[in-house]
C-alpha positions as CSV (number, residue, x, y, z in Angstrom):
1,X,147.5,64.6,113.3
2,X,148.2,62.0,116.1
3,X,150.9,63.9,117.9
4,X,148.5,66.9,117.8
5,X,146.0,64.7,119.0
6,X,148.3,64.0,122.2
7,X,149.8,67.5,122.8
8,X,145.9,68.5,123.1
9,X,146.1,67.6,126.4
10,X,148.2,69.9,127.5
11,X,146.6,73.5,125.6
12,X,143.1,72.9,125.5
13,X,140.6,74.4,127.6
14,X,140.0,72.5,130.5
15,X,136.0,72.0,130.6
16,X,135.9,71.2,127.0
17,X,138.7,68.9,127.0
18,X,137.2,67.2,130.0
19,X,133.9,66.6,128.1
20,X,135.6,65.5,125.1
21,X,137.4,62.6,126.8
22,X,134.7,61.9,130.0
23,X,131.7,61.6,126.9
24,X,133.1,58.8,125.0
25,X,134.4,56.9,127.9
26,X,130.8,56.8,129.2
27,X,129.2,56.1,125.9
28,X,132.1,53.4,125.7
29,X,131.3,52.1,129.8
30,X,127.2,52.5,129.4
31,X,127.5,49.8,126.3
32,X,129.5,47.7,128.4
33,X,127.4,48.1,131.3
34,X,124.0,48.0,129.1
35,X,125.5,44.7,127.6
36,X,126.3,43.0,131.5
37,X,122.7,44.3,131.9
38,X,120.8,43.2,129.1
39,X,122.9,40.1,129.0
40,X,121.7,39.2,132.7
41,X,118.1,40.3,131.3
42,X,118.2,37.6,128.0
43,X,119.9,35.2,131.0
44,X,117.2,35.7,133.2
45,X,114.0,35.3,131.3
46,X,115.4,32.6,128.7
47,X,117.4,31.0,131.2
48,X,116.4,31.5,134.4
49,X,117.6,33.2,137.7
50,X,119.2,30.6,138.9
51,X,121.8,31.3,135.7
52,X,122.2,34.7,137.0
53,X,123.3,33.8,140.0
54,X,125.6,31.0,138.5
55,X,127.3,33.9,136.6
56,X,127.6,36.0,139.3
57,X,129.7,33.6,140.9
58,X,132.1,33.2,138.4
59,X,132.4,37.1,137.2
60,X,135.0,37.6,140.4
61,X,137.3,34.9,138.7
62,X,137.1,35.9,135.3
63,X,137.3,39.6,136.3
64,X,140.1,39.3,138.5
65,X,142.1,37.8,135.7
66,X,141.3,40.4,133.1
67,X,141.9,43.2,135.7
68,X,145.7,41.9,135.6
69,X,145.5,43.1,131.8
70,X,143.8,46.6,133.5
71,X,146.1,46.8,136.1
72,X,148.8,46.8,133.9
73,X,147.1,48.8,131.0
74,X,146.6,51.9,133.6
75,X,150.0,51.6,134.9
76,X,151.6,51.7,132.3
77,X,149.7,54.4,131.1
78,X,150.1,57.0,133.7
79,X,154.0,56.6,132.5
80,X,152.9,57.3,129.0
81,X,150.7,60.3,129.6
82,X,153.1,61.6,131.5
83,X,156.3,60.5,129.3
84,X,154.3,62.3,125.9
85,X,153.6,65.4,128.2
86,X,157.4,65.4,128.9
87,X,158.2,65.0,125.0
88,X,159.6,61.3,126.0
89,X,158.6,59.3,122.8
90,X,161.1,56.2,123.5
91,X,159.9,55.8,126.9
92,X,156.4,55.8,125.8
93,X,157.2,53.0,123.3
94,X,159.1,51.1,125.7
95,X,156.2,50.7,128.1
96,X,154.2,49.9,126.0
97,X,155.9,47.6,124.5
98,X,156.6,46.2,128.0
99,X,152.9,46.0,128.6
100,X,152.2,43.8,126.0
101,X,154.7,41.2,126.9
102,X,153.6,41.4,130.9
103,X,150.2,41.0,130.3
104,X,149.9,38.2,128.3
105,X,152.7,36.2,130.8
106,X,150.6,36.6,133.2
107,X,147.1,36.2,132.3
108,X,148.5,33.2,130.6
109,X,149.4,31.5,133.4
110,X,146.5,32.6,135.6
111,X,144.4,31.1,133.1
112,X,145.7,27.4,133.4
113,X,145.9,28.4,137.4
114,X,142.1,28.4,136.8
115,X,141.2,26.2,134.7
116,X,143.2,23.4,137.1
117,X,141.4,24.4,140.3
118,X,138.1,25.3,138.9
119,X,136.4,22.7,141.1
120,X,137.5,24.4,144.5
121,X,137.3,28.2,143.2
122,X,133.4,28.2,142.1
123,X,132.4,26.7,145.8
124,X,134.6,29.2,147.4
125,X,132.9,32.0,145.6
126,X,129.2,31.4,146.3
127,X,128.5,28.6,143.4
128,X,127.3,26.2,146.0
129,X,124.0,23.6,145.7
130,X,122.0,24.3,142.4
131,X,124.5,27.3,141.6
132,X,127.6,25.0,140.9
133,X,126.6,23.3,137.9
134,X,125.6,26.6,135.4
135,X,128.4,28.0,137.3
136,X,131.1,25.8,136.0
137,X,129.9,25.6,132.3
138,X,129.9,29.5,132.5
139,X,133.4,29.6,134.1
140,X,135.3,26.9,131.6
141,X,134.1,28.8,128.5
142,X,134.2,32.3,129.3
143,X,138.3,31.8,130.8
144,X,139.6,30.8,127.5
145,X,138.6,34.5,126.3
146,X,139.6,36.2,129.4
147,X,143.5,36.9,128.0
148,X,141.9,38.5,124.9
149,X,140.0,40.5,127.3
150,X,142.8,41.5,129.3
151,X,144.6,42.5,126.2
152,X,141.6,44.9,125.1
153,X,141.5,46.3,128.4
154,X,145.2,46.9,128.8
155,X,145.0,48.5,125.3
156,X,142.5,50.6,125.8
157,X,143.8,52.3,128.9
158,X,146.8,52.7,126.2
159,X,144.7,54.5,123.2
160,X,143.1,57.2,126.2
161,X,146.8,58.2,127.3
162,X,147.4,59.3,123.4
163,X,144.3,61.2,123.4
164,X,142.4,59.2,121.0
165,X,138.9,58.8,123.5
166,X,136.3,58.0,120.6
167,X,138.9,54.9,119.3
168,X,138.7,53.7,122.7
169,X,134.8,54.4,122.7
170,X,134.7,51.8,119.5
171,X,136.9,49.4,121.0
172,X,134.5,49.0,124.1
173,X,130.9,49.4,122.2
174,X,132.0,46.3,119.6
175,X,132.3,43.4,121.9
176,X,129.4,44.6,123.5
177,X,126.9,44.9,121.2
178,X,128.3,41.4,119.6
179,X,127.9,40.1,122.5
180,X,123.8,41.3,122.7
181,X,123.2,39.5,119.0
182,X,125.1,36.2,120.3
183,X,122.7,35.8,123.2
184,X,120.1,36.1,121.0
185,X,121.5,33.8,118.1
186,X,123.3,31.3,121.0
187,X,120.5,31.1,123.5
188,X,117.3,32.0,122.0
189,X,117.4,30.5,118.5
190,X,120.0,27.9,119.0
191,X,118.4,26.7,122.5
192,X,122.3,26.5,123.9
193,X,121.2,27.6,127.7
194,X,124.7,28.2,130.0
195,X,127.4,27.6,127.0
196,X,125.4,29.9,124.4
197,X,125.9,32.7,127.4
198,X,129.3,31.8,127.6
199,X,130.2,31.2,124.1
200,X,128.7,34.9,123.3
201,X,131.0,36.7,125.9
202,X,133.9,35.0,124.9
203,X,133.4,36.0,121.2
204,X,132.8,39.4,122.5
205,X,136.3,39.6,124.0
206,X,138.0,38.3,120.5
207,X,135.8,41.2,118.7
208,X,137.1,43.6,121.2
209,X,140.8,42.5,120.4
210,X,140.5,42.2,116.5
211,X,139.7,46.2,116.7
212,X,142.3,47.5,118.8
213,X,145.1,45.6,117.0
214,X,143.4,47.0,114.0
215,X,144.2,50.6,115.7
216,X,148.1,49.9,117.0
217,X,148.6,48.7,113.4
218,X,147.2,51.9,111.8
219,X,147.8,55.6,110.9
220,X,145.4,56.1,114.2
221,X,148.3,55.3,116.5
222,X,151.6,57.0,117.5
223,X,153.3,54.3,119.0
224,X,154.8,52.2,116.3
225,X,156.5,49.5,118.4
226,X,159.8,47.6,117.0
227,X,160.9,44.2,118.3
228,X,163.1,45.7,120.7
229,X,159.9,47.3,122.8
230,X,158.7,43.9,123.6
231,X,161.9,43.4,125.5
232,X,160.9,43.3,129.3
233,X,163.1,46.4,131.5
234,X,163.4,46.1,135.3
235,X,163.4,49.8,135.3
236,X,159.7,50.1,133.9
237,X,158.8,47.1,134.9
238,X,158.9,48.2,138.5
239,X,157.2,51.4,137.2
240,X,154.3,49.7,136.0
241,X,154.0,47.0,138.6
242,X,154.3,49.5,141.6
243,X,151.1,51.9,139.4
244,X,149.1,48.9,138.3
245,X,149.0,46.9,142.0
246,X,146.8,50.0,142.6
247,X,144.3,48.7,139.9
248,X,145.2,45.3,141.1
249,X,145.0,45.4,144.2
250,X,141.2,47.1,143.9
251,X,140.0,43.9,141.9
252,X,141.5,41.6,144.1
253,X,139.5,43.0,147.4
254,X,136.7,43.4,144.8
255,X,136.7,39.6,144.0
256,X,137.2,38.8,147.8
257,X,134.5,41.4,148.3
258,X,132.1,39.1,146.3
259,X,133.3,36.2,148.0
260,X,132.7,37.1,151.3
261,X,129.1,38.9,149.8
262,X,127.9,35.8,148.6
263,X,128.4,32.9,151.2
264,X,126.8,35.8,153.8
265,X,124.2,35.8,151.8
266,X,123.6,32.3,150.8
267,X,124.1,31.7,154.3
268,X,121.1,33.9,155.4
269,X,118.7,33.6,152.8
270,X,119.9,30.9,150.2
271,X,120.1,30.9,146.5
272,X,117.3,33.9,146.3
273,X,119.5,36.5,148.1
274,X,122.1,35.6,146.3
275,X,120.4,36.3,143.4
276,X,119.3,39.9,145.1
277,X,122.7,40.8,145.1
278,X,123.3,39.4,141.5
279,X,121.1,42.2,140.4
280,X,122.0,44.9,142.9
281,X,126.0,43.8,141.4
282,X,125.0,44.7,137.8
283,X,123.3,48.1,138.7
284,X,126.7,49.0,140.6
285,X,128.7,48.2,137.9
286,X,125.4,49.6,135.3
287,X,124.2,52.9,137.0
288,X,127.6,55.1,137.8
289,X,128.8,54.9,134.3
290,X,128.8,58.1,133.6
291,X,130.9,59.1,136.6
292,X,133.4,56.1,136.1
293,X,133.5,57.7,132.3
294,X,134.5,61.2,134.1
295,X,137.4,59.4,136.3
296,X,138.3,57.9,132.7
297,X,138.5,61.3,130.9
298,X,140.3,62.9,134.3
299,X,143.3,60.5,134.3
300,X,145.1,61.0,130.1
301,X,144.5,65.4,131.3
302,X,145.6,64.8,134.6
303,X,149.0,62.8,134.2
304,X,149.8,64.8,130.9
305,X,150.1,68.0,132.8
306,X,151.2,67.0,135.5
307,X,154.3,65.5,133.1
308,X,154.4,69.1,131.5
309,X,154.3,71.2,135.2
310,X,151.3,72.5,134.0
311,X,150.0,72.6,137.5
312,X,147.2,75.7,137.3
313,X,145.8,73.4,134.3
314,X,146.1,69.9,136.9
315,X,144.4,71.7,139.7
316,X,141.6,72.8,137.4
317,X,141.2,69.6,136.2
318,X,140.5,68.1,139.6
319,X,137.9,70.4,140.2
320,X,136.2,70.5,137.2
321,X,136.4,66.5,137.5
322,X,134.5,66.3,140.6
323,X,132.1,69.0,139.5
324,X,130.9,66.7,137.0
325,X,130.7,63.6,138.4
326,X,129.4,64.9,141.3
327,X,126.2,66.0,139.0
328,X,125.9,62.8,137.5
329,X,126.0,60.9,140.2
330,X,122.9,62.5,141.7
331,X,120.8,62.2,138.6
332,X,121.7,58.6,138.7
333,X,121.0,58.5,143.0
334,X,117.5,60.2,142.3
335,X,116.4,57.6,139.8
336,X,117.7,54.7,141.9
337,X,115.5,56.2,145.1
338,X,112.6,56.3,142.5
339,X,112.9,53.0,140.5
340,X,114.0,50.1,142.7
341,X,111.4,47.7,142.0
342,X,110.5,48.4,138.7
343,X,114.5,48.0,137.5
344,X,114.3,44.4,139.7
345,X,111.5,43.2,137.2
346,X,113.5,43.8,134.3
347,X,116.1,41.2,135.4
348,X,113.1,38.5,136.1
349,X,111.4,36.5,133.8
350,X,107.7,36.3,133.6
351,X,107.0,33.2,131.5
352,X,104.3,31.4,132.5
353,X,106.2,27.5,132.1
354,X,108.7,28.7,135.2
355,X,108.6,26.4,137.6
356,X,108.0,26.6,141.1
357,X,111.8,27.4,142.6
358,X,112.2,30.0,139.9
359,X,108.5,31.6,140.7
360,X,109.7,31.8,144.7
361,X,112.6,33.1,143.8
362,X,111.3,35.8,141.8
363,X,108.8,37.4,144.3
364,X,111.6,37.1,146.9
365,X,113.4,39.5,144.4
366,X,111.1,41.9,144.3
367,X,110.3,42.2,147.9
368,X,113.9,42.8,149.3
369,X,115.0,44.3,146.1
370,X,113.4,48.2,147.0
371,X,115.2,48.8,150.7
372,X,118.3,46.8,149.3
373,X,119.0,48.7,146.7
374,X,117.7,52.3,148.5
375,X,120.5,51.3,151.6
376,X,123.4,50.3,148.7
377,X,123.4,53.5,146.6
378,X,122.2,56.0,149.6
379,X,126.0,57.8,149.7
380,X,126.3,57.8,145.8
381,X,126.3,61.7,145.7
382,X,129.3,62.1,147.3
383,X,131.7,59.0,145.7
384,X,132.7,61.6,142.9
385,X,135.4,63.5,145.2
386,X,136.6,59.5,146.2
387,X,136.8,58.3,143.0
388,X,138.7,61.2,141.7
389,X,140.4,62.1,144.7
390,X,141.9,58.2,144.4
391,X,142.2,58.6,140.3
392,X,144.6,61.7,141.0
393,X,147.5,59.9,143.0
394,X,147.2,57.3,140.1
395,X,147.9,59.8,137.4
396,X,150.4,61.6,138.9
397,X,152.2,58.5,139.3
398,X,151.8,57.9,142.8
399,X,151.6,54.7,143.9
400,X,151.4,54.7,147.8
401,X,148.8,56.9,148.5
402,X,147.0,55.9,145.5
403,X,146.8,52.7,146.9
404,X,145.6,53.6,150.3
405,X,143.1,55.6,148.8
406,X,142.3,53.0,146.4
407,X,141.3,50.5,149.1
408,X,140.0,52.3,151.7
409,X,136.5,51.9,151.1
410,X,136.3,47.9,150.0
411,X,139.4,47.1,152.1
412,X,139.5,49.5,154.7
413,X,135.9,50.1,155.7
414,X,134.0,47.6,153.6
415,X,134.9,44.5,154.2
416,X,135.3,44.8,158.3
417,X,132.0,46.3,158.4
418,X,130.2,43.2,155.6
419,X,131.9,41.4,158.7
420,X,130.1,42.7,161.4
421,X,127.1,44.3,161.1
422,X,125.1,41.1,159.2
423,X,125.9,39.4,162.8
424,X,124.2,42.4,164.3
425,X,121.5,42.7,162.0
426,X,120.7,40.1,159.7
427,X,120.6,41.1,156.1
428,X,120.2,44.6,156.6
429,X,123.3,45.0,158.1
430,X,124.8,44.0,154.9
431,X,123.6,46.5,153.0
432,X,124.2,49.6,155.6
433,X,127.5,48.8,154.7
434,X,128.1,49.9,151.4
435,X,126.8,53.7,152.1
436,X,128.7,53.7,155.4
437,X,132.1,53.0,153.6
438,X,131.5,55.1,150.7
439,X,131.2,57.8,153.6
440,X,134.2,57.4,155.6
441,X,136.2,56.6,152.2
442,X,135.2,60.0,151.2
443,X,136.0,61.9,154.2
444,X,139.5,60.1,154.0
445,X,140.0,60.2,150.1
446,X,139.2,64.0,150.9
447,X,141.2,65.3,153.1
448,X,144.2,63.6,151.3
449,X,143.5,65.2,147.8
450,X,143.5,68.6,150.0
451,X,146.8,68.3,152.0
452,X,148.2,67.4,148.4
453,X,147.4,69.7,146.3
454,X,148.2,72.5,148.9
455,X,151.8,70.3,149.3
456,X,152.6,70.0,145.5
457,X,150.5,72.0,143.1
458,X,152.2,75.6,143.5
């Protein structure tokens, strides 16, 4: 049933198959993204916002570190999709086998890399005056769970290259929705403030890995690794570093992105715009799930056929990918344009003990929150052909221009730009900046994808 499961790929029709992987991956990313949402909510009112903020300091540390597992977990499976399409079951095993090994050496040792200079990282990052405190009580807790969570993420990327979407739906809905009932049992009942917050997300990640072990160990999976597998081969090794540095690489300006976001910020408008962005943060990572599910479902049909020459099937799969996200992605733009404020409130508390600092804080919210939020998600119907168009080279097993495509709108446009237009003008120049770089990233990312697939798909 499994290797039917994988050869799938390559004979089904293209819409259907598309739907049947893009659905659970966004089921599986909208519990994530509801859980980072909710969880901010249950942090906000039983907290306070300054706890938001504290976390949203220390999410670019923590999330850097799991993306290593990520990175490597998408790597290496662009090599298996396209090693299964090829009818190369050894070499599937051996990366695999490989990834394992890799990622838990090195989120390992990024841990205790942490850990030793937590006192200089959390400033560095935004978790400056009131912030630091929360911030490093969050931080300490949450990065003993993060090599779990690398693990879970690197495995999952592994279960979607054998064609086995709803598994990986499971594995990404249970540490999520454990993670909902801990907040409430860990800061509500029990009163534990910061630690309960952390304590819940790290026994989210350690739910998430207890399932997918429980799936490489079953009937589920088709790689059955042996001792030998773990064995780390330069060959692969190379294959996966070169294909997961795209992954990498997007984190790493992602983490430097919030960096740079949030001493700007603090330095115009203190702790409250910081907290702004805390929100605007969650509702990038919260409101395109559904097209980030589509880029999921594109990559296992897109590298599979491309490993079996299937190239009228590839090319259709491109289209059909954009198609789609490109519909969801305006859904979600329309009710972002609609709903700014009333999605701000749901993030602030409205208990009448809050003290004076938290009461400023919240109106301040809610009257930069509208155009913020209008300026930040203004190109969102259009990052569809990016995001695939970037997704593709990935797949393929690509790794230059996937990485040039990758970073072109944090690294390439974003990042200059946070630079120079909040000099120019103030606050709103910071956010002009994210719908000005999803639109040159797009016109790049675009006329890449064309030149290629006239070049190669024939």
């Amino acid at each position: 049933m499994a290797k039917v499961s994988s050869e799938e790929l390559g004979t089904a029709p293209i819409g259907k198959l598309l739907v049947k992987q893009a659905v659970p991956a966004s089921i599986g990313i909208l519990v994530m993204s509801i859980n980072v949402l909710v969880d901010s909510i249950f942090v906000g009112n039983w907290i306070g916002p300054m706890a938001i903020a504290a976390i949203n300091v220390v999410l670019p540390v923590s999330f850097f570190i799991a993306a290593l597992g990520m990175a490597i977990g998408i790597g290496g499976s662009s090599i298996i999709s396209r090693a299964l399409g090829a009818g190369q079951k050894e070499k599937a095993l051996q990366t695999f086998g490989n990834q394992i090994t890799l990622t838990l050496l090195v989120t390992v040792s990024m841990v205790v890399l942490g850990l030793y200079f937590v006192d200089v990282l959390i400033p560095a990052f935004g978790g400056k005056g009131s912030i630091f405190d929360p911030a490093k009580v969050y931080y300490v807790i949450v990065l003993y769970g993060v090599p779990f969570l690398a693990l879970c993420m690197m495995g999952n990327t592994v279960i979607r290259a054998e064609g086995k979407p709803k598994f990986a739906m499971i594995a990404m809905i249970i540490p999520s929705i454990g993670n909902l009932f801990l907040d409430y049992i860990f800061i509500y009942v029990f009163n534990w403030g910061m630690e309960g917050a952390a304590w819940a997300t790290t026994a989210g990640y350690l739910l998430c890995f207890g399932y997918v072990l429980y799936f490489f160990l079953s009937s589920h999976s088709e790689l059955k690794l042996s001792p030998q597998h773990f064995k780390l081969q330069a060959p692969i090794l190379k294959e996966i570093g070169s294909l997961g540095f795209v992954t990498l690489s997007r984190q790493a300006v992602t983490s430097v992105t919030y960096l740079i976001m949030n001493n700007i910020l603090f330095n115009l408008g203190g702790e409250p715009l910081v907290a702004v962005y805390a929100i605007i943060g969650r509702m990038l990572m919260f409101a395109l799930f559904p097209v980030f599910g589509v880029t999921q479902g594109f990559l296992p049909i897109a590298g599979f056929n491309y490993g079996a020459e299937k190239y009228d099937r590839v090319k259709k799969t491109i289209i059909t990918a954009i198609k789609y996200a490109a519909l969801v992605a305006t859904l979600v733009f329309v009710i972002l344009m609609v709903f700014p404020k009333e999605i701000a409130q749901l993030f602030l508390s409205d208990r009448p003990d809050l003290d004076e600092q938290a009461l400023a804080i919240n109106a301040y919210v809610l009257e930069h929150i509208p155009l913020a939020m209008r300026l930040v998600f203004l190109a969102t119907p259009i990052i569809a052909l990016q995001l695939i168009g970037a997704a593709y080279f990935q797949a393929i097993g690509k790794a230059v221009p996937a990485l040039i495509l990758t970073l072109t709108r944090q690294g390439i446009f974003f990042i200059p730009l946070i630079l120079m237009l909040p000099s120019i003008y103030g606050e709103l120049g910071v956010w002009m900046s994210f719908s000005i770089a999803d639109v040159l990233a797009t016109i790049v990312t675009g006329i890449y994808l064309y030149k290629e697939v006239k070049r190669t798909l024939h």
